[in-house]
C-alpha positions as CSV (number, residue, x, y, z in Angstrom):
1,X,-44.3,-105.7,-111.3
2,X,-41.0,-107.0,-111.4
3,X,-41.2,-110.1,-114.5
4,X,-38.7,-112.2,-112.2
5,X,-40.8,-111.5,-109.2
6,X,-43.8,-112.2,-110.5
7,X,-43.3,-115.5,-112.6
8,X,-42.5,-118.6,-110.7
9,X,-40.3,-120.0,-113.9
10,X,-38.3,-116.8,-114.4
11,X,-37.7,-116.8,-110.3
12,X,-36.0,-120.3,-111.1
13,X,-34.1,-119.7,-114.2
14,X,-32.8,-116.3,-111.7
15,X,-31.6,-119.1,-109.3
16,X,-30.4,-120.9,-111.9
17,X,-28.4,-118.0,-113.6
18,X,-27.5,-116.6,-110.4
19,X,-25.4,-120.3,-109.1
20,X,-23.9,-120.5,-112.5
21,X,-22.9,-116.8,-112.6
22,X,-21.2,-117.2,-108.6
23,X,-19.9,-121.1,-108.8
24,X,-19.8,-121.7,-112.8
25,X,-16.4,-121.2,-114.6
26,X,-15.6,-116.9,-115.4
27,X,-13.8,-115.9,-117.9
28,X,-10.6,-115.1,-116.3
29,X,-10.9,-118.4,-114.7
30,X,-10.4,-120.9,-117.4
31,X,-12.1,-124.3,-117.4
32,X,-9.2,-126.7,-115.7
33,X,-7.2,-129.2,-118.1
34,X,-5.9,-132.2,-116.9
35,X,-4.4,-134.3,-119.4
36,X,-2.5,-133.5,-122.9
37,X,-5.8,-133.7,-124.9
38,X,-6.8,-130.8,-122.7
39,X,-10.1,-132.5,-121.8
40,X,-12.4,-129.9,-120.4
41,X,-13.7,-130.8,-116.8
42,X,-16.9,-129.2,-115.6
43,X,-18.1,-129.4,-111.9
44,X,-21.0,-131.2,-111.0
45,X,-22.5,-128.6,-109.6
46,X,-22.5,-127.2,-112.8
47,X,-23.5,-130.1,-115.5
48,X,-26.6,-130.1,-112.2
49,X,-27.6,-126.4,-112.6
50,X,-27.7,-126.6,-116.4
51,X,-29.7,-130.4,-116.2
52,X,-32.2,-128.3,-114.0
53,X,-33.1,-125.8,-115.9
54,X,-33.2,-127.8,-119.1
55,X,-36.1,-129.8,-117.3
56,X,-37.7,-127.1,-115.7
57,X,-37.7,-124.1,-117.8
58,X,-36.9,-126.0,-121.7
59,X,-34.1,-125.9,-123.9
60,X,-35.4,-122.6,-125.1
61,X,-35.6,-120.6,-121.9
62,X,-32.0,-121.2,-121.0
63,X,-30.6,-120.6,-124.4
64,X,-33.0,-118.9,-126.2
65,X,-31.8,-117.6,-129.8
66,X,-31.4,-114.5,-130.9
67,X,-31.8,-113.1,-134.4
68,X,-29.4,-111.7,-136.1
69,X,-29.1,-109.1,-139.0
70,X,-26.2,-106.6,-140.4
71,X,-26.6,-103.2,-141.0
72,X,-24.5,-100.7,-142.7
73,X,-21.6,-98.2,-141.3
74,X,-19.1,-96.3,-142.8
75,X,-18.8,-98.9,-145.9
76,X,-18.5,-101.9,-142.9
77,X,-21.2,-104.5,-142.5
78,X,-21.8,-104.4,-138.3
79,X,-23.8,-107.9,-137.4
80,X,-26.4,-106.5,-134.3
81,X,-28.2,-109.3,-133.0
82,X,-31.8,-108.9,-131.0
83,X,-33.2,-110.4,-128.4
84,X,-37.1,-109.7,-128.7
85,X,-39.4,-108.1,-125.7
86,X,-42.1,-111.2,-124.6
87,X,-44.6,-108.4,-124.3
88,X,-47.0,-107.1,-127.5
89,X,-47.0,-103.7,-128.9
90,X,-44.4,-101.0,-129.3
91,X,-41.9,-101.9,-126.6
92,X,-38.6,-99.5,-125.1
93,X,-35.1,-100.8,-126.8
94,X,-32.1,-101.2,-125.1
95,X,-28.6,-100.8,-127.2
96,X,-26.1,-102.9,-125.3
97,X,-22.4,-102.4,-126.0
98,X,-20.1,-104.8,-124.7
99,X,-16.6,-104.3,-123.5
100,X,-13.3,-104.7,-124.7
101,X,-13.2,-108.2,-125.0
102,X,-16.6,-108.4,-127.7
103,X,-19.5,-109.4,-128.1
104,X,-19.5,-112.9,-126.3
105,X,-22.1,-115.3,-124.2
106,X,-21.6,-113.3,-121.7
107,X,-23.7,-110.2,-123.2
108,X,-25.7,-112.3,-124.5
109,X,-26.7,-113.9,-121.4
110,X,-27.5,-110.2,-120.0
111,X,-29.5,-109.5,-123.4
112,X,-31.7,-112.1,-122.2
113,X,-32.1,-110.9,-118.8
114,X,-32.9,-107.3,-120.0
115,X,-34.7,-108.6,-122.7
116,X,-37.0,-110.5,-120.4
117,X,-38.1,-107.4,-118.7
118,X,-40.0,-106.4,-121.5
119,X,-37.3,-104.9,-123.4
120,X,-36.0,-105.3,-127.2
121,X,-32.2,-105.8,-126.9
122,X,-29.8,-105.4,-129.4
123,X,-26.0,-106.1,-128.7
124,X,-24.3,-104.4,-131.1
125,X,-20.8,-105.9,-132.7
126,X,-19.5,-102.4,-133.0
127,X,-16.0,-103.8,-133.3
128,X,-17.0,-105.3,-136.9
129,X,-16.8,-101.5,-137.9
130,X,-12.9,-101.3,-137.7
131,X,-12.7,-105.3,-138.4
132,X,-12.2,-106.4,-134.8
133,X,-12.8,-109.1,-132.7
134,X,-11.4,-107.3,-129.2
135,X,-10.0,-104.0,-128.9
136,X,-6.4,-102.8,-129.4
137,X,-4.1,-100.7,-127.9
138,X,-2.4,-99.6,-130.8
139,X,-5.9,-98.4,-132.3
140,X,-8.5,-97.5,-129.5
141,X,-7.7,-93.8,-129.7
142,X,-8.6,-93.0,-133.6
143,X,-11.5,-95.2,-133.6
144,X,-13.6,-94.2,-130.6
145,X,-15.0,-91.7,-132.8
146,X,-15.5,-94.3,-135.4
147,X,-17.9,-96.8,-132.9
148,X,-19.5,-93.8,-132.1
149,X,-20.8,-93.4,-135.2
150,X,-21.9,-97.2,-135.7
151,X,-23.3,-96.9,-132.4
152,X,-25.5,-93.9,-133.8
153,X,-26.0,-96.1,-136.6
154,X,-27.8,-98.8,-134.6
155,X,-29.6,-96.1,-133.0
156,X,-31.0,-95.5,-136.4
157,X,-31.3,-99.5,-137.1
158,X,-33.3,-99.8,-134.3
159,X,-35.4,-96.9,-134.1
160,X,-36.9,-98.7,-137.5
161,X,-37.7,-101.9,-136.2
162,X,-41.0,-104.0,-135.9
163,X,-42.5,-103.3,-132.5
164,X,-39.9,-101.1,-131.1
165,X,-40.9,-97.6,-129.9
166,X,-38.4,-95.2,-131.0
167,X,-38.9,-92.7,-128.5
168,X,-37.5,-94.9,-125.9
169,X,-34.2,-96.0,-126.0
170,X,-31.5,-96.4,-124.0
171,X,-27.5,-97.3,-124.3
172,X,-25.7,-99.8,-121.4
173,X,-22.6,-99.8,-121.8
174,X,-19.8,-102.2,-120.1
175,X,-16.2,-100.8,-119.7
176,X,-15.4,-99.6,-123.3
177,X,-19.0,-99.8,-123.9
178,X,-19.6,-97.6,-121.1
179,X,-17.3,-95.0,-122.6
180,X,-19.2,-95.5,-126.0
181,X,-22.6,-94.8,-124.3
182,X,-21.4,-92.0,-122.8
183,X,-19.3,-90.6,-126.3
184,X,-22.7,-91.6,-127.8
185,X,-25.7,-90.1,-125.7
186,X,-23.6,-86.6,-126.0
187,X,-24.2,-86.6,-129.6
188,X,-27.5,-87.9,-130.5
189,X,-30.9,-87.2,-128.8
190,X,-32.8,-90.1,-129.6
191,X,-30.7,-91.6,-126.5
192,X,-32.9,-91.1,-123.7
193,X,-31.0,-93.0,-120.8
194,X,-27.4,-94.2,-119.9
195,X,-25.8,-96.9,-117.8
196,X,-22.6,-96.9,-117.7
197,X,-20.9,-99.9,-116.4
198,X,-17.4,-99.2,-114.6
199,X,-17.2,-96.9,-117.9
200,X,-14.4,-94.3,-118.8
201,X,-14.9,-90.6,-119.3
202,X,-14.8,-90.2,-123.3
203,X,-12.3,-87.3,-123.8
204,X,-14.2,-84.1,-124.3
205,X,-17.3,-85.2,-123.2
206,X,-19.5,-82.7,-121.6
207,X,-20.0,-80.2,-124.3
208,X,-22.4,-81.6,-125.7
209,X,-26.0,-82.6,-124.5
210,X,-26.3,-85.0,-121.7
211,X,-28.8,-87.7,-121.1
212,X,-29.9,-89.1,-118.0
213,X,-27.1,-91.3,-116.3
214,X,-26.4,-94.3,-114.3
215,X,-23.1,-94.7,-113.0
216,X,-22.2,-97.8,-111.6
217,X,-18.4,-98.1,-110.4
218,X,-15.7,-100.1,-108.3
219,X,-13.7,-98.0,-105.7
220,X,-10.9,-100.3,-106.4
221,X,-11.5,-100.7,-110.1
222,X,-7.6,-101.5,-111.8
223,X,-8.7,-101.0,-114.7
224,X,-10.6,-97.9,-115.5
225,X,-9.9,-95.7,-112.2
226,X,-13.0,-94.9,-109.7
227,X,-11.7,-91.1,-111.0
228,X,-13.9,-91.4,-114.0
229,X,-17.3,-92.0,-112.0
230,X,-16.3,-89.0,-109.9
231,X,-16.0,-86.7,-113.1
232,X,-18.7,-87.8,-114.1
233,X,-20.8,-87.1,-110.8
234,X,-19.3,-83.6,-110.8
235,X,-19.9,-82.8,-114.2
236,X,-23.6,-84.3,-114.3
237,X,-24.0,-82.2,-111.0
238,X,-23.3,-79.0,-112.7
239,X,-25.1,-79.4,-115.8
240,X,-28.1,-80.1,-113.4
241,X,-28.5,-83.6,-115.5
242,X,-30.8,-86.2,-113.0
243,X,-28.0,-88.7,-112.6
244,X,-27.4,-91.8,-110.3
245,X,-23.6,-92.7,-109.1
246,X,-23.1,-95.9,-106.8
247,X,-19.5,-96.3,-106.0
248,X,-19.0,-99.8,-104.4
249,X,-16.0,-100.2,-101.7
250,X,-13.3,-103.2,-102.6
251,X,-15.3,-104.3,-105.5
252,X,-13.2,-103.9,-109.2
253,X,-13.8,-104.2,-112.9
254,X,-16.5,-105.7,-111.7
255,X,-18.8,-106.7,-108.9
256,X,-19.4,-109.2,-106.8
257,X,-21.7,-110.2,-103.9
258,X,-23.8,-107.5,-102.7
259,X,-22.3,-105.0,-105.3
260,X,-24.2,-107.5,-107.6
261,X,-27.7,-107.2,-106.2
262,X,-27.5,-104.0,-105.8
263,X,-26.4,-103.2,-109.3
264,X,-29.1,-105.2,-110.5
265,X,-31.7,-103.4,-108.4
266,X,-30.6,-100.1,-109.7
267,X,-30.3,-100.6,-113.6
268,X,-33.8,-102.1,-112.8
269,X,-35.4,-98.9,-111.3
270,X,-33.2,-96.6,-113.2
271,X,-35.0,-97.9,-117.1
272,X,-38.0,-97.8,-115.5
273,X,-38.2,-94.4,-114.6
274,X,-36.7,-93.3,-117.9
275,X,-37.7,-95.8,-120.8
276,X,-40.6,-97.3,-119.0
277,X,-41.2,-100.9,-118.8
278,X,-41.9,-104.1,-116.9
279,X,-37.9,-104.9,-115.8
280,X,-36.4,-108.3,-114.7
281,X,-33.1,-107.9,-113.0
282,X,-30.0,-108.2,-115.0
283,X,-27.4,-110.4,-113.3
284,X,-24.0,-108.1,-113.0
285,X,-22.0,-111.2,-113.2
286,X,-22.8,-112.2,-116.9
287,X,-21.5,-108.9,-118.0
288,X,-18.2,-108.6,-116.6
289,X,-15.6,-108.5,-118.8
290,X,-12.0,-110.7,-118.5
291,X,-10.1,-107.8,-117.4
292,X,-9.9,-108.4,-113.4
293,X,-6.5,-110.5,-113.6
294,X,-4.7,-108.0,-116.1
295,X,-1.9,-105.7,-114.9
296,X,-0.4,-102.5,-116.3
297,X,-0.1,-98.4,-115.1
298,X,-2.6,-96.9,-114.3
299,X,-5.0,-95.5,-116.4
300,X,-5.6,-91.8,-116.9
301,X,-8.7,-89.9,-116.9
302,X,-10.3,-89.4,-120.1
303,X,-7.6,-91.6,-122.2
304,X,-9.3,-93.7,-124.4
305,X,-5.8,-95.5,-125.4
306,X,-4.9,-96.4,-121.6
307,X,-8.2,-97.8,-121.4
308,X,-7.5,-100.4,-123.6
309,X,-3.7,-100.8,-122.6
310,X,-4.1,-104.0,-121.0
311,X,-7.7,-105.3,-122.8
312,X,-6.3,-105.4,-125.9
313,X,-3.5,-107.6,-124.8
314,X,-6.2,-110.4,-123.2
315,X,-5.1,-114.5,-123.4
């Protein structure tokens, strides 16, 4: 049974999370400033969700820690932080690689979502590998190989932790992350499951093996073209690999409305049928990155570097 579904304080920390993720301040919409000390005005809509769920749910519902560690790659010291399964005994793991714009609140707030469903999430700071805080431009294309391999290194991390079963493990990957997942799975079996998150097709991806997939897309996506989720569909198609693609109509780098729910519903059924677990919904909105308002040429299949053209160029 669905953990959100079936506990009246997770249903209201859902409400909660779902006002603050529709009405609350986005990243491409900065807080408003209104005098020369830049004082930061919040709605009241918003200082009354968050009041709400500190009295209903406790401090430590809403912004429940995570614990952190660092784990070696390629000489680098990568910081992956988890966010522990509620549930006892050896519990599925979920990797979750953010986008272009790192490892912010954002991810974290999804970590927590996932998390809640009786998964152990880790978000991995892949970027630490190449000494990053967001991707660049100038740089995407000689080190996508480079996160590949720290991703493969959490894989390892994680596969060694207390109370994580290592046969069940999955990658979600946002925009660059989705790429990553994708770049990832195709080299390393202990993957068992993708979701790839208005992702990019990793160049020369398909020769290796192939892991089930979840595509989730925008048909008007700016960023990384709708092209990329139909690749994909064709090339999971012929390699006979059980696969999901959901292309949602006017919705971009990211959804909204519907698209949302929907999202959510399918990420939920999609790890249960192939990591296995109790699964809460994971709120689309908190993992959207702040690439909606960026402009630029369009970006080519399978080109790592025009991926990042305009992310690595973000405010």
């Amino acid at each position: 049974m669905d953990f959100y579904r079936s506990s009246p304080s997770a249903r209201r920390l859902e409400a909660i999370g779902s006002h603050l993720g529709s009405a609350g301040a986005r990243e491409d919409q900065p807080f408003q400033q209104i005098d020369r000390k830049t004082r930061i005005v919040f709605s009241m809509k918003q200082i009354l969700a968050i009041t709400l769920a500190l009295l209903f749910l406790g401090t430590d519902a809403v912004l429940r820690a995570s614990s952190a560690d660092v784990f070696g790659s390629g000489g680098a010291g990568v910081t992956i932080e988890r966010f522990g399964a509620r549930a006892s005994g050896k519990q599925p793991a979920v990797i979750l690689l953010h986008g272009a714009d790192g490892a912010g609140d954002r991810y974290r707030a999804a970590a927590q979502r996932v998390a809640a469903g009786g998964y152990h999430v880790f978000l991995v700071h892949y970027l630490d590998r190449t000494g990053q805080s967001r991707a660049s431009y100038s740089t995407i294309h000689q080190n996508l190989p480079v996160w590949t391999q720290t991703v493969r290194d959490a894989i390892g991390y994680v596969s060694q932790q207390q109370g994580v079963d290592p046969s069940r493990i999955g990658l979600l990957g946002v925009s660059l992350g989705g790429g990553l997942a994708l770049a990832t799975a195709q080299q390393d079996s202990r993957v068992r499951a993708v979701v790839s998150y208005f992702g990019f097709v990793p160049q020369g991806f398909g020769s290796g093996r192939l892991a089930p997939t979840l595509v989730l897309h925008g048909a008007a996506d700016r960023i990384v073209p709708v092209s990329n989720a139909y690749a994909l569909q064709n090339l999971l198609q012929a390699r006979r690999v059980p696969h999901e693609v959901q292309i949602y109509p006017g919705q971009g780098h990211g959804f909204t409305g519907a698209a949302e729910a929907d999202a959510s519903q399918r990420i939920t059924a999609f790890f249960q049928r192939y990591i296995g677990s109790r699964t809460a919904s994971i709120d689309p909105s908190v993992v959207q990155p702040n690439l909606e308002k960026l402009t630029g040429s369009a970006l080519q299949l399978g080109s790592e570097a025009a991926l990042i053209r305009s992310a690595g160029a973000q405010p």
